[in-house]
mmCIF file of the N, C-alpha and C atoms, coordinates in Angstrom:
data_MODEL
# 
_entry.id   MODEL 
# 
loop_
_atom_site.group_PDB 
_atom_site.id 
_atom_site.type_symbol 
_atom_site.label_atom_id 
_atom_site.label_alt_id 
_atom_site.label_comp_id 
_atom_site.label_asym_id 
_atom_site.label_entity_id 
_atom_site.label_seq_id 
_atom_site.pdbx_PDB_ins_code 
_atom_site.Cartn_x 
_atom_site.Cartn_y 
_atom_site.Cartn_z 
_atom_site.occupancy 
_atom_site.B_iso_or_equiv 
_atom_site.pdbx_formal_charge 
_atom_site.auth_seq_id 
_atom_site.auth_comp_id 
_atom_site.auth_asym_id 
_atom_site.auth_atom_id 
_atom_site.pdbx_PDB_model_num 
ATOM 1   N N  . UNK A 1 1  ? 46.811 102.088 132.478 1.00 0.00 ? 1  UNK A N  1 
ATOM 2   C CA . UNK A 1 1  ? 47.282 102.946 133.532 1.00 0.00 ? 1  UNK A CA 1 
ATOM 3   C C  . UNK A 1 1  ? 46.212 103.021 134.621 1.00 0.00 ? 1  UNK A C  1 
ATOM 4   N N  . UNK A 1 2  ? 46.648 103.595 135.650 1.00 0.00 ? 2  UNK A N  1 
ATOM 5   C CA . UNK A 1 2  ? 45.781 103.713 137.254 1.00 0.00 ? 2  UNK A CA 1 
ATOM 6   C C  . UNK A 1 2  ? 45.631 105.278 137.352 1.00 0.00 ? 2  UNK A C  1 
ATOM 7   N N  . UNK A 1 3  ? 44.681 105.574 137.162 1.00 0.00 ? 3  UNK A N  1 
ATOM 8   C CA . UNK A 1 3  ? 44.124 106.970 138.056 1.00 0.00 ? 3  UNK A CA 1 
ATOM 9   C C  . UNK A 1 3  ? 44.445 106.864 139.615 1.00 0.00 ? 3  UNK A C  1 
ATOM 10  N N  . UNK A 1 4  ? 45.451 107.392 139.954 1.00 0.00 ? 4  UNK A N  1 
ATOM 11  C CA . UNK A 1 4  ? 46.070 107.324 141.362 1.00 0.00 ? 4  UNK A CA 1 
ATOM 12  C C  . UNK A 1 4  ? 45.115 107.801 142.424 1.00 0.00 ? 4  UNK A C  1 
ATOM 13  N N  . UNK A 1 5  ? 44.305 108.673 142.119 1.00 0.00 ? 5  UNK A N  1 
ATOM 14  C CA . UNK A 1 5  ? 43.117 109.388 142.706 1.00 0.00 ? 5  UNK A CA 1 
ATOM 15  C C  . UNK A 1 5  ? 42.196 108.692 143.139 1.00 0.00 ? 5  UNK A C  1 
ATOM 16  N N  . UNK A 1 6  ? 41.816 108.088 142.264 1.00 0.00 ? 6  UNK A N  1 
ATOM 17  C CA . UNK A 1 6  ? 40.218 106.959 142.187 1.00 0.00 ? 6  UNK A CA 1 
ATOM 18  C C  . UNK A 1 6  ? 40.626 105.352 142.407 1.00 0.00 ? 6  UNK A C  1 
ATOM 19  N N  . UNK A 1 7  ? 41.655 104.888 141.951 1.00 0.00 ? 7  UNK A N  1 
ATOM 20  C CA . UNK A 1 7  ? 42.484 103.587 141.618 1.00 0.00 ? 7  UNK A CA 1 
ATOM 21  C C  . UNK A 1 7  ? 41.398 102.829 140.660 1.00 0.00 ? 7  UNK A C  1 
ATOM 22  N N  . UNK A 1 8  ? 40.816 103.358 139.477 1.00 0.00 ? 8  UNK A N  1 
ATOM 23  C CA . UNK A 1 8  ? 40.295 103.139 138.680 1.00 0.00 ? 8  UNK A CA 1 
ATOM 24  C C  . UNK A 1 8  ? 41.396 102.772 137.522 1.00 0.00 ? 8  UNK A C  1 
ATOM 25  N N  . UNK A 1 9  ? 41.380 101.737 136.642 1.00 0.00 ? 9  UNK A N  1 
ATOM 26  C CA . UNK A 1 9  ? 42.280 101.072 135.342 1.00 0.00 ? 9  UNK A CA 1 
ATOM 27  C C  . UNK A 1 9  ? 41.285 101.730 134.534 1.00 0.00 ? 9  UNK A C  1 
ATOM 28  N N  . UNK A 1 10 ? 42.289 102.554 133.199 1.00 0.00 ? 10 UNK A N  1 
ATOM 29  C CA . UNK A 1 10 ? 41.850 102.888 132.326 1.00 0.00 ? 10 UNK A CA 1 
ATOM 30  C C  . UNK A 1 10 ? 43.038 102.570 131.223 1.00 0.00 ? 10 UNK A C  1 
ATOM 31  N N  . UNK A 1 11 ? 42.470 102.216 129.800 1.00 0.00 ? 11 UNK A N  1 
ATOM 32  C CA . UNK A 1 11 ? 43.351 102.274 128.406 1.00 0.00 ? 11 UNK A CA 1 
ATOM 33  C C  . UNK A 1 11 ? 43.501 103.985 127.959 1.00 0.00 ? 11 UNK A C  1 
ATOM 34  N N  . UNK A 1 12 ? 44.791 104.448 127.729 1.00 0.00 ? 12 UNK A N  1 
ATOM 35  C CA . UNK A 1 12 ? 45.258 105.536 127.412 1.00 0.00 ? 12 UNK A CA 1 
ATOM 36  C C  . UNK A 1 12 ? 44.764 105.556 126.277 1.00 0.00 ? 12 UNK A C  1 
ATOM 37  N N  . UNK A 1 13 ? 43.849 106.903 125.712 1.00 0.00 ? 13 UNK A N  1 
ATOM 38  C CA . UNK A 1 13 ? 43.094 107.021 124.790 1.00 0.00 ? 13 UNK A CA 1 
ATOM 39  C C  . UNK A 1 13 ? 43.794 108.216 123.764 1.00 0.00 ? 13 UNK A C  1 
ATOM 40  N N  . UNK A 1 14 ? 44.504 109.252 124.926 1.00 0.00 ? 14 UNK A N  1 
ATOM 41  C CA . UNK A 1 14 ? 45.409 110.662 123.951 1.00 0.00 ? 14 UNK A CA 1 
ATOM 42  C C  . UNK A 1 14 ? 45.246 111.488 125.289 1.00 0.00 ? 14 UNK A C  1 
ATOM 43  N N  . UNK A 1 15 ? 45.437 112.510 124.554 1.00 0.00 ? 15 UNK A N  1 
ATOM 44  C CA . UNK A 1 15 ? 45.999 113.888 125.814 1.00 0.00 ? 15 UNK A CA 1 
ATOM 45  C C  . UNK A 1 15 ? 44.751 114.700 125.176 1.00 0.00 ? 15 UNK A C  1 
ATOM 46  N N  . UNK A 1 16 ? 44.615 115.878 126.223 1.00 0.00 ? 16 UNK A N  1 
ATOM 47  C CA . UNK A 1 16 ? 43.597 116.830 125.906 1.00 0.00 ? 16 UNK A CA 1 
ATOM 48  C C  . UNK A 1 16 ? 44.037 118.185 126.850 1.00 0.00 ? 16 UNK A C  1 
ATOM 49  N N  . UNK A 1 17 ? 44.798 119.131 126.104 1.00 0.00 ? 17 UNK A N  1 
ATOM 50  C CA . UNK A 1 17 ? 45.095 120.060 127.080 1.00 0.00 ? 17 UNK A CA 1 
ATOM 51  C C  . UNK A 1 17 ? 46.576 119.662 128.253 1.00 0.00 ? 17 UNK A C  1 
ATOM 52  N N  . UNK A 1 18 ? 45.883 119.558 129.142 1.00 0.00 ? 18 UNK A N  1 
ATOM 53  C CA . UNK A 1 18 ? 47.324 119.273 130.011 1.00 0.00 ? 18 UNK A CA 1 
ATOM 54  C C  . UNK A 1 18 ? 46.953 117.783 130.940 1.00 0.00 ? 18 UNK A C  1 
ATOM 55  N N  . UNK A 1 19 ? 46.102 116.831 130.164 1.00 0.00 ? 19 UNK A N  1 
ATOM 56  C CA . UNK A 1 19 ? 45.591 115.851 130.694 1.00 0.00 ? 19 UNK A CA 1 
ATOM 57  C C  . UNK A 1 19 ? 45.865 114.523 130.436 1.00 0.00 ? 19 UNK A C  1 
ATOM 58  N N  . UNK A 1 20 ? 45.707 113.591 130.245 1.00 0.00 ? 20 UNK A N  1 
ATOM 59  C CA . UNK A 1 20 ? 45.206 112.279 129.971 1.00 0.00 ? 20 UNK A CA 1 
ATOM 60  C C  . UNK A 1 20 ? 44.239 111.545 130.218 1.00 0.00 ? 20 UNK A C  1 
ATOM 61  N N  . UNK A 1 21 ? 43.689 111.403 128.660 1.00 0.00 ? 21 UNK A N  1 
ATOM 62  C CA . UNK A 1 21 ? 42.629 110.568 129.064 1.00 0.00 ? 21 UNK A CA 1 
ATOM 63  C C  . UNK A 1 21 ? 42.298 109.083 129.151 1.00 0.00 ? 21 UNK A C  1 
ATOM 64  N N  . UNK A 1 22 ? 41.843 108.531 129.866 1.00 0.00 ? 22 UNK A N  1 
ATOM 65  C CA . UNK A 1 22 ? 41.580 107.241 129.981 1.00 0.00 ? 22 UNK A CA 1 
ATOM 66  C C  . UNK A 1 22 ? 39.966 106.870 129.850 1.00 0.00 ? 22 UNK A C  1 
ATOM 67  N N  . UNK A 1 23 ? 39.855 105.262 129.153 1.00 0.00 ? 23 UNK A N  1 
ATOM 68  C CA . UNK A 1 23 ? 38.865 104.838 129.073 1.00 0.00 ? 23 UNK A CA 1 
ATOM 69  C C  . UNK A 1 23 ? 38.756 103.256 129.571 1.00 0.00 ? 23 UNK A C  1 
ATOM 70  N N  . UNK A 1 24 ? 37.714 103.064 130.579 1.00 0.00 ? 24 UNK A N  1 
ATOM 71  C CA . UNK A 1 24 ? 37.983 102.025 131.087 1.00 0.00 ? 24 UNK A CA 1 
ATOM 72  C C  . UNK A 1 24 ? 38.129 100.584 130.035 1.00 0.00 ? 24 UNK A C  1 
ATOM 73  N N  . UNK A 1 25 ? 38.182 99.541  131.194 1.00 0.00 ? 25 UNK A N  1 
ATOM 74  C CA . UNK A 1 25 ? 38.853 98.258  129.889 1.00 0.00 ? 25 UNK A CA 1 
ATOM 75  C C  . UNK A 1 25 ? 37.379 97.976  129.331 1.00 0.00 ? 25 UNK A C  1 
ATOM 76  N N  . UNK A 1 26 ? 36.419 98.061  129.988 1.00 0.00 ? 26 UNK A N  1 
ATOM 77  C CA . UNK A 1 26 ? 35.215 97.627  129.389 1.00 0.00 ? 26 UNK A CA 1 
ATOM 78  C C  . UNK A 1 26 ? 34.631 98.059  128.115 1.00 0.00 ? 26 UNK A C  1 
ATOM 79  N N  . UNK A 1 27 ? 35.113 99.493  128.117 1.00 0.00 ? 27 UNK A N  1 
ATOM 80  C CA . UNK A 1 27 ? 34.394 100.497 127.142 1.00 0.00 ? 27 UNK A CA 1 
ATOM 81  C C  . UNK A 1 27 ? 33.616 101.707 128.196 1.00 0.00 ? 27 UNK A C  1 
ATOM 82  N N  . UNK A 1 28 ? 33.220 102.101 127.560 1.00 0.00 ? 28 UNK A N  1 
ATOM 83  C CA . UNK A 1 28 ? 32.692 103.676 128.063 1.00 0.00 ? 28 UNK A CA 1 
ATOM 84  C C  . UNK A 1 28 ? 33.161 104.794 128.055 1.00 0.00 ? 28 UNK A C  1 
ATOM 85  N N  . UNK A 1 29 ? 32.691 105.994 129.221 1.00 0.00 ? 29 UNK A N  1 
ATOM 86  C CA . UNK A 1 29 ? 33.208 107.367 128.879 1.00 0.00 ? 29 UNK A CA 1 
ATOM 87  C C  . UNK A 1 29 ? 34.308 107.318 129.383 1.00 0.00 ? 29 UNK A C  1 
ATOM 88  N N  . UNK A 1 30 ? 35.313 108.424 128.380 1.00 0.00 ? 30 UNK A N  1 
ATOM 89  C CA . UNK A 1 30 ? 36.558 108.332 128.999 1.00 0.00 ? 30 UNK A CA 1 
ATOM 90  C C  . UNK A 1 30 ? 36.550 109.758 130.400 1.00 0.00 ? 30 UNK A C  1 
ATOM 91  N N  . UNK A 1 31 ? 37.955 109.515 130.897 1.00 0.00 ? 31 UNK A N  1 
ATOM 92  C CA . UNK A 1 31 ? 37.811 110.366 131.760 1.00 0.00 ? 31 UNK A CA 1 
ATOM 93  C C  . UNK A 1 31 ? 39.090 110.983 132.071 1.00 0.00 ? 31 UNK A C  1 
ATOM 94  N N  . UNK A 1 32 ? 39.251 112.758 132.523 1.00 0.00 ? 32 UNK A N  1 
ATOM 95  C CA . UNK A 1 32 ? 40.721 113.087 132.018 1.00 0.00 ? 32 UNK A CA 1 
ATOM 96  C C  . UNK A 1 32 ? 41.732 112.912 133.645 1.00 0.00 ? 32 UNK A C  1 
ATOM 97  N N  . UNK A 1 33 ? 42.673 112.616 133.555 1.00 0.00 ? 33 UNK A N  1 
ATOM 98  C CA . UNK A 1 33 ? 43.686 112.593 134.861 1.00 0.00 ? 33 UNK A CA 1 
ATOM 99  C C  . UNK A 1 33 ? 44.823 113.502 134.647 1.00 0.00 ? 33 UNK A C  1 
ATOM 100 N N  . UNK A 1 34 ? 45.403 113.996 135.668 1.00 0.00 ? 34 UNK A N  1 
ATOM 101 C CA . UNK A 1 34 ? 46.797 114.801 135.597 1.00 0.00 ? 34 UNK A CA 1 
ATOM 102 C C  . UNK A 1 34 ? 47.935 113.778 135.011 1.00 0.00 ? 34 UNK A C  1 
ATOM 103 N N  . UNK A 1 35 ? 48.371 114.194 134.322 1.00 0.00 ? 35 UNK A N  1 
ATOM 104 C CA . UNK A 1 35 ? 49.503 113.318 134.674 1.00 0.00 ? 35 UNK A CA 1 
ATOM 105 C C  . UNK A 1 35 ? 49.880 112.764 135.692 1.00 0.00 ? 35 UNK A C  1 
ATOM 106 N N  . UNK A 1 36 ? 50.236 113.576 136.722 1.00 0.00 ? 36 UNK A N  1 
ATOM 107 C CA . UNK A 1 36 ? 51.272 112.891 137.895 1.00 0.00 ? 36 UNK A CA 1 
ATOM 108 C C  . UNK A 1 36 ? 50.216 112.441 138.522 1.00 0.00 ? 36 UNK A C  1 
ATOM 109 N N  . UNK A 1 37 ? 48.885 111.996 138.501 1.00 0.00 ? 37 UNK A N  1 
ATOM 110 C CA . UNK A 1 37 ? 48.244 110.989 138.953 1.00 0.00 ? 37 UNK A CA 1 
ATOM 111 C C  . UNK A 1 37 ? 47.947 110.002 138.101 1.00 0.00 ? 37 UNK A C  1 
ATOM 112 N N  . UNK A 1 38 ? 48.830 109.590 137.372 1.00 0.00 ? 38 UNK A N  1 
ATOM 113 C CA . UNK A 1 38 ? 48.738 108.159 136.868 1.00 0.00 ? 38 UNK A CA 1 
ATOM 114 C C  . UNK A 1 38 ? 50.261 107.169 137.222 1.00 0.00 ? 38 UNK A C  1 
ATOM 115 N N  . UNK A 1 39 ? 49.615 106.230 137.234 1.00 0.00 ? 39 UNK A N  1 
ATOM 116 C CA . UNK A 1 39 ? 50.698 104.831 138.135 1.00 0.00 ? 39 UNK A CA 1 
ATOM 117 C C  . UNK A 1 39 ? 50.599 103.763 137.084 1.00 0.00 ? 39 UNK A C  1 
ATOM 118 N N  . UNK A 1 40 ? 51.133 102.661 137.206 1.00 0.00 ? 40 UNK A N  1 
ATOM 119 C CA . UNK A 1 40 ? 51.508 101.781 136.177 1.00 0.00 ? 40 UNK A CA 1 
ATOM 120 C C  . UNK A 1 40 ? 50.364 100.764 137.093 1.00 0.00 ? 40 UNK A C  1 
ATOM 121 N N  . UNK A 1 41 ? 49.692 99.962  136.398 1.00 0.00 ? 41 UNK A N  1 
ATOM 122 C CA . UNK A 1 41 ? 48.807 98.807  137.414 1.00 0.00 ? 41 UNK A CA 1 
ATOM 123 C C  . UNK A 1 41 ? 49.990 98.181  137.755 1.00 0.00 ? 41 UNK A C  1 
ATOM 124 N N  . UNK A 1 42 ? 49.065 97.162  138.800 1.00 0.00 ? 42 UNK A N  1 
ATOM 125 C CA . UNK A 1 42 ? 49.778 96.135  139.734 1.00 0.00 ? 42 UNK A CA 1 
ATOM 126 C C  . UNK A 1 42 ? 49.448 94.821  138.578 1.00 0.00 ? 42 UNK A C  1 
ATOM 127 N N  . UNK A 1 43 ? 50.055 93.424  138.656 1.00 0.00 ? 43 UNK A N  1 
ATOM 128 C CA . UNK A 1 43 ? 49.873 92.528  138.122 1.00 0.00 ? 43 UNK A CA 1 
ATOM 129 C C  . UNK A 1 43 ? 48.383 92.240  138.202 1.00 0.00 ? 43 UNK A C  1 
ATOM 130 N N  . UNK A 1 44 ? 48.268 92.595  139.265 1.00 0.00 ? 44 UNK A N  1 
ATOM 131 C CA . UNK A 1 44 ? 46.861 92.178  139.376 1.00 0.00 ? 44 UNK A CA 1 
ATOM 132 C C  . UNK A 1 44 ? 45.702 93.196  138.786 1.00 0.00 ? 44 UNK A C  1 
ATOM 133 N N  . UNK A 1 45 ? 45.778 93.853  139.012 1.00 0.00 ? 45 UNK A N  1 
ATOM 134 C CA . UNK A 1 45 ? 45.328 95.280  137.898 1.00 0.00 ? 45 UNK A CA 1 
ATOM 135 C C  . UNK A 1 45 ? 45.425 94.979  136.731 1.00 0.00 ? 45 UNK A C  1 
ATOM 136 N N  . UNK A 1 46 ? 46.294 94.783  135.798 1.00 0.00 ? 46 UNK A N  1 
ATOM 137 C CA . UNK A 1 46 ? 46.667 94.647  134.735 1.00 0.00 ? 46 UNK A CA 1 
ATOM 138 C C  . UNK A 1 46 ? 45.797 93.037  134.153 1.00 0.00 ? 46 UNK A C  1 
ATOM 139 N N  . UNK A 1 47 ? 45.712 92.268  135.153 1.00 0.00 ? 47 UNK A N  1 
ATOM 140 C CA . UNK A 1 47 ? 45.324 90.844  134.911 1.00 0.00 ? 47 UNK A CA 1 
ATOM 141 C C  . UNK A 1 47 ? 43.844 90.967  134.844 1.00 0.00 ? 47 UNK A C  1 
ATOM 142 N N  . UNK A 1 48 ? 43.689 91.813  136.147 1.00 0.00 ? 48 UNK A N  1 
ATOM 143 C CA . UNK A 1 48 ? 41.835 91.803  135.953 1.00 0.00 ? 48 UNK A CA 1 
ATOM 144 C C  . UNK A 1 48 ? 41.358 92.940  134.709 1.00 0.00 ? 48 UNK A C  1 
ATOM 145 N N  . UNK A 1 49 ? 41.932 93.766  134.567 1.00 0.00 ? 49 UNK A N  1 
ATOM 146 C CA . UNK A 1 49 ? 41.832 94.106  133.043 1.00 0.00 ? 49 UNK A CA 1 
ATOM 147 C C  . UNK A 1 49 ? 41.527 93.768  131.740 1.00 0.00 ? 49 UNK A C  1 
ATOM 148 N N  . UNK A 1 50 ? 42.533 92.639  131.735 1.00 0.00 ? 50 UNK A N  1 
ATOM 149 C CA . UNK A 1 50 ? 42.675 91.581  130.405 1.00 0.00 ? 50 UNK A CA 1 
ATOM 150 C C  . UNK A 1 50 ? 41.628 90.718  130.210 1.00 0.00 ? 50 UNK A C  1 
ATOM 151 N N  . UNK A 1 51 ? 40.990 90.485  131.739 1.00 0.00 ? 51 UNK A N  1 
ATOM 152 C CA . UNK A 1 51 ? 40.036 89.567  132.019 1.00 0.00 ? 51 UNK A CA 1 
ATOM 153 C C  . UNK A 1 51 ? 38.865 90.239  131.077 1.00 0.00 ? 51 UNK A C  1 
ATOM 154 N N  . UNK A 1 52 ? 38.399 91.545  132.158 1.00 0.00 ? 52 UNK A N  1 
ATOM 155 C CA . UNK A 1 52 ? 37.271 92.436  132.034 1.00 0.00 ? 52 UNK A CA 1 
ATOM 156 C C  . UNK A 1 52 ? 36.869 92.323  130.235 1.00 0.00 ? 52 UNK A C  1 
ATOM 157 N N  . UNK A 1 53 ? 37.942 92.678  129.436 1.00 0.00 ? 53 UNK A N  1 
ATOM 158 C CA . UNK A 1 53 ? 38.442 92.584  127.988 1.00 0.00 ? 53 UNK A CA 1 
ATOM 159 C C  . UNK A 1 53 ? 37.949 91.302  127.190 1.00 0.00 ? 53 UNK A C  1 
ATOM 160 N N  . UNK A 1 54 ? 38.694 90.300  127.645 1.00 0.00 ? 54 UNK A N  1 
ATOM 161 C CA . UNK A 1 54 ? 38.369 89.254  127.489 1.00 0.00 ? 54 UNK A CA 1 
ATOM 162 C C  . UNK A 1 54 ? 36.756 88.723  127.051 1.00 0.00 ? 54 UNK A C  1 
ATOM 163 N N  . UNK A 1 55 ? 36.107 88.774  128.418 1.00 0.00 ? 55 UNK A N  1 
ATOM 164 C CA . UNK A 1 55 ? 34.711 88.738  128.958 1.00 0.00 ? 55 UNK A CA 1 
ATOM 165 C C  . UNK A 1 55 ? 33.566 89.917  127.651 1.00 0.00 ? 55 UNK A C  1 
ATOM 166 N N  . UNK A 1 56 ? 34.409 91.024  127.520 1.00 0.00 ? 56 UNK A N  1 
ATOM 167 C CA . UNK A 1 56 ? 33.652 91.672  127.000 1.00 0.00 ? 56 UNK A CA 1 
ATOM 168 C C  . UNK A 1 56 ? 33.443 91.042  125.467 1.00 0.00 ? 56 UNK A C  1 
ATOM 169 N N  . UNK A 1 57 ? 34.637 90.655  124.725 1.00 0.00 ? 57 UNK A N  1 
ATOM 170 C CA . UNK A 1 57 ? 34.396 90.044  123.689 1.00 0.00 ? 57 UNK A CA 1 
ATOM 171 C C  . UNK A 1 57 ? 33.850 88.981  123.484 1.00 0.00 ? 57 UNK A C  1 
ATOM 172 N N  . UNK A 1 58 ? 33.700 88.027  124.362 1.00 0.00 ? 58 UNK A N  1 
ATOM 173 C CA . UNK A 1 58 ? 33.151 87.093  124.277 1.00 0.00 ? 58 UNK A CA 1 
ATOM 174 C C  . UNK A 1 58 ? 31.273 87.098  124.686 1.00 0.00 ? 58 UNK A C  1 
ATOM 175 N N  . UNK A 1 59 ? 31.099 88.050  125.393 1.00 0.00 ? 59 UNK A N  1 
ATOM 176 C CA . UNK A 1 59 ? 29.875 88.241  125.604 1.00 0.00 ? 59 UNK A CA 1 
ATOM 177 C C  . UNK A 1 59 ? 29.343 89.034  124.107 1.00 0.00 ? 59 UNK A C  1 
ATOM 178 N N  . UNK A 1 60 ? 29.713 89.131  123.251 1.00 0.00 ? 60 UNK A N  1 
ATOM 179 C CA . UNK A 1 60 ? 28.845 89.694  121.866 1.00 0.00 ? 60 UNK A CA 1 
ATOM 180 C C  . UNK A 1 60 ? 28.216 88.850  121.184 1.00 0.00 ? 60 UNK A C  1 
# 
């Protein structure tokens, strides 16, 4: 999902209160959004994601 706010891609991690949290594709801290500021990525969002992902596993 897209933090509509920031246009930051994060993996949906759970809810907390009246939130959602997201954690980026890389790893790290998560961070909470409203609901109605989250958007579905663009192909391209979604692609450089998979990448980011990708990259990360292979760099271990």
């Amino acid at each position: 999902m897209v933090d509509a706010r920031t246009g930051r891609v994060g993996q949906v991690m759970g809810h907390e209160g009246p939130y959602v949290q997201l954690r980026p594709p890389r790893g790290g801290k998560e961070w909470d959004v409203p609901p109605d500021s989250l958007r579905e990525p663009t192909a391209a969002e979604a692609l450089s994601a998979k990448v980011a992902v990708a990259n990360r596993r292979w760099r271990r």
